[in-house]
TORNU-604472 format. One line per field, with one value per atom (N, C-alpha, C, O): residue in three letters; atom name; x, y, z. Coordinates in nm, 4 decimals, always signed. Example, Ala and Ser with C-alpha at 12.3 -4.5 7.8 and 13.67 -1.06 7.14 Angstrom:
BEGIN
residu	(ala	ala	ala	ala	ser	ser	ser	ser)
atome	(N	CA	C	O	N	CA	C	O)
x	(+1.3190	+1.2300	+1.3200	+1.4236	+1.2850	+1.3670	+1.2900	+1.3409)
y	(-0.5690	-0.4500	-0.3300	-0.3319	-0.2250	-0.1060	+0.0030	+0.1138)
z	(+0.7800	+0.7800	+0.7800	+0.8465	+0.7080	+0.7140	+0.7870	+0.8039)
***
This chain:
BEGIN
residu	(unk	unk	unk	unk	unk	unk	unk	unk	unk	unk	unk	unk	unk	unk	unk	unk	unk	unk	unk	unk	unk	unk	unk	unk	unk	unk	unk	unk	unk	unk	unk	unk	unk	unk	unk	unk	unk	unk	unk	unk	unk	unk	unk	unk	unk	unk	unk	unk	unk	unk	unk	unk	unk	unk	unk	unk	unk	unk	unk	unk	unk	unk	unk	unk	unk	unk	unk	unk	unk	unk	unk	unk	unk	unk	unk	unk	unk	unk	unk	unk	unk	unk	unk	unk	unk	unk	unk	unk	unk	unk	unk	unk	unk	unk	unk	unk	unk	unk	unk	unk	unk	unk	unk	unk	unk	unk	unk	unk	unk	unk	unk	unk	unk	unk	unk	unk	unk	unk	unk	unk	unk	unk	unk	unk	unk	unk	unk	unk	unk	unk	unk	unk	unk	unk	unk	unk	unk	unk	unk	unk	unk	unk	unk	unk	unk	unk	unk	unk	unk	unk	unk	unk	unk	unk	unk	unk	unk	unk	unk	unk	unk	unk	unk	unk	unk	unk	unk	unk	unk	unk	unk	unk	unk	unk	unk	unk	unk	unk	unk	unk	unk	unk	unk	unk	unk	unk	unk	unk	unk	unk	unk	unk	unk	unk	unk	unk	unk	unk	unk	unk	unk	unk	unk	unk	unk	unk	unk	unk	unk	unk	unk	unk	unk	unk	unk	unk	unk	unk	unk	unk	unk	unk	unk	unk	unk	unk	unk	unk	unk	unk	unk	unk	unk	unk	unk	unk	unk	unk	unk	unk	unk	unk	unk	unk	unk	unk	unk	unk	unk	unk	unk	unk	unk	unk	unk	unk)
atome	(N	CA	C	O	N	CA	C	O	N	CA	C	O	N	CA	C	O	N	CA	C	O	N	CA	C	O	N	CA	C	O	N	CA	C	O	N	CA	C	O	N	CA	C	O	N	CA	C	O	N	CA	C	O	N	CA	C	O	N	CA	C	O	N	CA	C	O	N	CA	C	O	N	CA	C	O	N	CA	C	O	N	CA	C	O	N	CA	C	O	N	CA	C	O	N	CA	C	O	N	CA	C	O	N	CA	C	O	N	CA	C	O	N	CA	C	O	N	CA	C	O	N	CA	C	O	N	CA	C	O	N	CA	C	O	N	CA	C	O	N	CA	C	O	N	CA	C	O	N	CA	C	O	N	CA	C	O	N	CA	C	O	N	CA	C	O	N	CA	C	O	N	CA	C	O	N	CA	C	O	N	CA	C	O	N	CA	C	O	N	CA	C	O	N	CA	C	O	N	CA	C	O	N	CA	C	O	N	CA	C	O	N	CA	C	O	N	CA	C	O	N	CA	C	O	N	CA	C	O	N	CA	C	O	N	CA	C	O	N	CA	C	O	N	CA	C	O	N	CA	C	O	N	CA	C	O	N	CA	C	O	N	CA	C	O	N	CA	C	O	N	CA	C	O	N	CA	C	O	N	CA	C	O	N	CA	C	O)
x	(+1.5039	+1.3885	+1.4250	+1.3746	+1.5149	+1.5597	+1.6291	+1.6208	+1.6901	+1.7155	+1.6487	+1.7081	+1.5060	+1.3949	+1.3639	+1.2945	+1.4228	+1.3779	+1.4681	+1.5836	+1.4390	+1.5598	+1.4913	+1.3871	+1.6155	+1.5586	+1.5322	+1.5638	+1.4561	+1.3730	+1.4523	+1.4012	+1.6010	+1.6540	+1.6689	+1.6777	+1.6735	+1.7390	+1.5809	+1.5715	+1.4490	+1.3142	+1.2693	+1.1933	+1.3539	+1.3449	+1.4191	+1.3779	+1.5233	+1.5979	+1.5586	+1.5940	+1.4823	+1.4166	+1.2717	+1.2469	+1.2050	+1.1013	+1.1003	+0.9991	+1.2293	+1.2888	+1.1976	+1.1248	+1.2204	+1.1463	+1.2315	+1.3288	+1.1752	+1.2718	+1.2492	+1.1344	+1.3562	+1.3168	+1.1991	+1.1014	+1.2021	+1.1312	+0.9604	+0.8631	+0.9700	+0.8150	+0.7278	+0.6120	+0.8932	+0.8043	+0.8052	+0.7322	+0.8790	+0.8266	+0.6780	+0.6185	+0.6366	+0.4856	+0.4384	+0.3277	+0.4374	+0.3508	+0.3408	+0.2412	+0.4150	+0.3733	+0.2941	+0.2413	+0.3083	+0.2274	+0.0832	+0.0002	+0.0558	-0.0735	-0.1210	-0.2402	-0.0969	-0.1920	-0.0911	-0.1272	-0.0092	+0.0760	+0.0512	+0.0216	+0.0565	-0.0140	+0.1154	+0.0924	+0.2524	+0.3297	+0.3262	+0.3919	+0.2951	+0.3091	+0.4331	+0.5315	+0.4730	+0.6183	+0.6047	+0.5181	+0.7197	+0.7396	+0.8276	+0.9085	+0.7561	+0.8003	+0.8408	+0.7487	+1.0220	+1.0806	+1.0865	+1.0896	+1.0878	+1.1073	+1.0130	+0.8962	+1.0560	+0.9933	+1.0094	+0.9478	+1.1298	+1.1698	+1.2308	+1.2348	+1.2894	+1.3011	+1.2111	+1.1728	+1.1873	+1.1190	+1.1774	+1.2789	+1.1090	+1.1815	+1.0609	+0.9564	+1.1148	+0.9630	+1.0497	+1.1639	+0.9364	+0.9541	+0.9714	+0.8988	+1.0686	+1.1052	+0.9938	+0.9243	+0.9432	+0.8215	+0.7024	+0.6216	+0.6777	+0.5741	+0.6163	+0.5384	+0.7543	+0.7587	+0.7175	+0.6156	+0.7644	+0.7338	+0.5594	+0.5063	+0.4991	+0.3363	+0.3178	+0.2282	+0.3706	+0.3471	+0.3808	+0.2933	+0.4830	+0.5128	+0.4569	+0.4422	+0.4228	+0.3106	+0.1393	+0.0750	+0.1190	-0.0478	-0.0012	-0.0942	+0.0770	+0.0779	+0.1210	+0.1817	+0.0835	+0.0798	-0.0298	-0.1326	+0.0440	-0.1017	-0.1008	+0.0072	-0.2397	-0.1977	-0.2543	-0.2883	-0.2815	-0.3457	-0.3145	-0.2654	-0.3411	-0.2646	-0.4259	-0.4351	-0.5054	-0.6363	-0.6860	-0.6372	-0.7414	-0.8096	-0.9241	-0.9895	-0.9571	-1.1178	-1.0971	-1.1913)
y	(+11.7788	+11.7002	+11.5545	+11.4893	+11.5059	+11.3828	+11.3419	+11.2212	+11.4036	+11.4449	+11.3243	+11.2515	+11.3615	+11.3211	+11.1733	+11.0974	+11.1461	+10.9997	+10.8835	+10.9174	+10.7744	+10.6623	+10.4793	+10.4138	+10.4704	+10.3021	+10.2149	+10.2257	+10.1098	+10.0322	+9.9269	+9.8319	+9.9714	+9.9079	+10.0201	+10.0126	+10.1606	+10.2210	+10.2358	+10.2592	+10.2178	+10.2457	+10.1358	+10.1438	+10.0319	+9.8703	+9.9148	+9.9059	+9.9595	+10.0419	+10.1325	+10.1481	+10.2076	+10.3134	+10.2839	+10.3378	+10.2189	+10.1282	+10.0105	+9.9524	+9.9680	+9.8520	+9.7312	+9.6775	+9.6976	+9.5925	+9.5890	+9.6625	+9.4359	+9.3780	+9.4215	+9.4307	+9.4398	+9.4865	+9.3572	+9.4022	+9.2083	+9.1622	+9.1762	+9.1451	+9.2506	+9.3225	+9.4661	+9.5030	+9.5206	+9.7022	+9.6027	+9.6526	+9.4733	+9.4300	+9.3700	+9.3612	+9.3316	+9.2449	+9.3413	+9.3248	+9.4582	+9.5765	+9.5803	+9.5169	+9.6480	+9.7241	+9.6043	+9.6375	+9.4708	+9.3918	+9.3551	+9.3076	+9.3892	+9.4002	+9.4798	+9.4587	+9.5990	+9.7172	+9.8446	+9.9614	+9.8227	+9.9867	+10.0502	+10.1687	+9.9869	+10.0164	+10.1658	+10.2421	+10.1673	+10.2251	+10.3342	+10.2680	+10.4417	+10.5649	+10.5293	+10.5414	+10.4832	+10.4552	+10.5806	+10.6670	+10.5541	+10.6366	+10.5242	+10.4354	+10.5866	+10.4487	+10.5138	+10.5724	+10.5683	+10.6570	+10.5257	+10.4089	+10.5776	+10.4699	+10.3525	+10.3811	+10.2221	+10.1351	+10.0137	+9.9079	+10.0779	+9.9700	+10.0159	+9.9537	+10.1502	+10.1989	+10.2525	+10.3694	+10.1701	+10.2456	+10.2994	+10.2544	+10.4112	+10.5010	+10.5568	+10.6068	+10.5291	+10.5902	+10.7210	+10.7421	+10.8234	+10.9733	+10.9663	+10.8945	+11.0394	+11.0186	+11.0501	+10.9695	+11.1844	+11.2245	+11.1317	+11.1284	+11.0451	+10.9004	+10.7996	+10.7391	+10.7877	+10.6758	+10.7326	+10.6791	+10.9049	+10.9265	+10.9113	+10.9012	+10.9141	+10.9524	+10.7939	+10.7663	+10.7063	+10.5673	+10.5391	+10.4980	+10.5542	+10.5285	+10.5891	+10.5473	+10.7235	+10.7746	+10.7066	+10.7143	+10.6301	+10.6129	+10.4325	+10.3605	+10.4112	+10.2351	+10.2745	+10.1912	+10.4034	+10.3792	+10.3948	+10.4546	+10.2668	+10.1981	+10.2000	+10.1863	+10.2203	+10.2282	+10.1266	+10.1346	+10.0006	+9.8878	+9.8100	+9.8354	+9.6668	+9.5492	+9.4233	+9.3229	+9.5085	+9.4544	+9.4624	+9.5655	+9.4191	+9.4328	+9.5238	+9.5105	+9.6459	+9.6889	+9.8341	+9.9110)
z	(+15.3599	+15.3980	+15.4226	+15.5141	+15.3367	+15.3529	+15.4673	+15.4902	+15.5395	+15.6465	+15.8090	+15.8884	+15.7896	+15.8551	+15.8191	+15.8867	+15.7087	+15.6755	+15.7363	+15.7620	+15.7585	+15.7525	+15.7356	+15.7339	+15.7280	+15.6498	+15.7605	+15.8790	+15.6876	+15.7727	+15.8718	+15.9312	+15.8744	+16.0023	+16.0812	+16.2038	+15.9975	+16.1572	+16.2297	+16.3502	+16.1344	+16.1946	+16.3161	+16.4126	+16.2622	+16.3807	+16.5024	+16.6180	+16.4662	+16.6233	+16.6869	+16.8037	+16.6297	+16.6832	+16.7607	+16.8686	+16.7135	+16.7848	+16.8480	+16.8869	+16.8610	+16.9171	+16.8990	+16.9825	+16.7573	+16.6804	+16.6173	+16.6005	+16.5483	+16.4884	+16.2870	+16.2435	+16.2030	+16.0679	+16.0168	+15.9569	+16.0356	+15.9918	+16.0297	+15.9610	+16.2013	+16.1991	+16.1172	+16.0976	+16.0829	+15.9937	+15.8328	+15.7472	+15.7898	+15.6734	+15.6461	+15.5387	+15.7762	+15.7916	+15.8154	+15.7641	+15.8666	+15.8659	+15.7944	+15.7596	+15.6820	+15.5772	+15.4504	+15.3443	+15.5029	+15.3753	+15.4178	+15.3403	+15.5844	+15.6414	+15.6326	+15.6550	+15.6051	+15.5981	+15.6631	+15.6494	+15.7084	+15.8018	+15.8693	+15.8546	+15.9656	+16.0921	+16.1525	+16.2464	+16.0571	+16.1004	+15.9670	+15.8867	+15.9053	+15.8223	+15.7398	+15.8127	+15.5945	+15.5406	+15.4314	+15.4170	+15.3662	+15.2648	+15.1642	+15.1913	+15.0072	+14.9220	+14.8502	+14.7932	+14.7814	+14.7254	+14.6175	+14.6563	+14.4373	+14.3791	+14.3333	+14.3070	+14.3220	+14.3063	+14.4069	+14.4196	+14.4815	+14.6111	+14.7263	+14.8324	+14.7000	+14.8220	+14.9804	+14.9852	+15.0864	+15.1767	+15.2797	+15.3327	+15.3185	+15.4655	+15.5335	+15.4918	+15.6651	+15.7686	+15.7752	+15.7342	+15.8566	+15.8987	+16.0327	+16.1015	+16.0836	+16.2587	+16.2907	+16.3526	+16.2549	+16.3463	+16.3284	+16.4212	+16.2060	+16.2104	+16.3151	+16.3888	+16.3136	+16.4865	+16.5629	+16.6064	+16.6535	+16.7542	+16.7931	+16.9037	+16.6585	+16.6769	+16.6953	+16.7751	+16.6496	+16.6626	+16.7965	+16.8727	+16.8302	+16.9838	+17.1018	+17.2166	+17.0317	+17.1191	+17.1817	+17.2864	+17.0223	+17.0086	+17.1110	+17.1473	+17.1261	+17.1872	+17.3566	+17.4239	+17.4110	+17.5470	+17.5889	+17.5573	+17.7457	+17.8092	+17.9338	+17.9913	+18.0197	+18.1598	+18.2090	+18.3271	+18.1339	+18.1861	+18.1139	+18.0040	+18.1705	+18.0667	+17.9822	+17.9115	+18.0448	+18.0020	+17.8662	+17.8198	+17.7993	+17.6778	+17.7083	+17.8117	+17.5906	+17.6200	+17.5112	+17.4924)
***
């Protein structure tokens, strides 16, 4: 299972963000799905980026 997990730099490469944006996520609320092994360890789930990267496409550049 562990497998599926990885740390919050390889999750910045994978969403091509930077690690200091999945740290302000996760103290705003987590807008990105983490996993908190421990008392300090965090790791996102591949398949939580793909659904993340999925939900941020756009076919317009407008607000609404």
């Amino acid at each position: 299972m562990q497998s599926n997990l990885v740390t919050t730099k390889e999750a910045a490469r994978v969403l091509g963000v930077s690690k200091a944006f999945l740290d302000r996520d996760r103290w705003a609320g987590a807008r990105i799905p983490f996993v908190r092994i421990g008392s300090r360890a965090v790791r996102y789930r591949l398949e939580d980026l793909e659904t993340y990267i999925a939900s941020q496409v756009r076919h317009s550049t407008t607000h609404g």
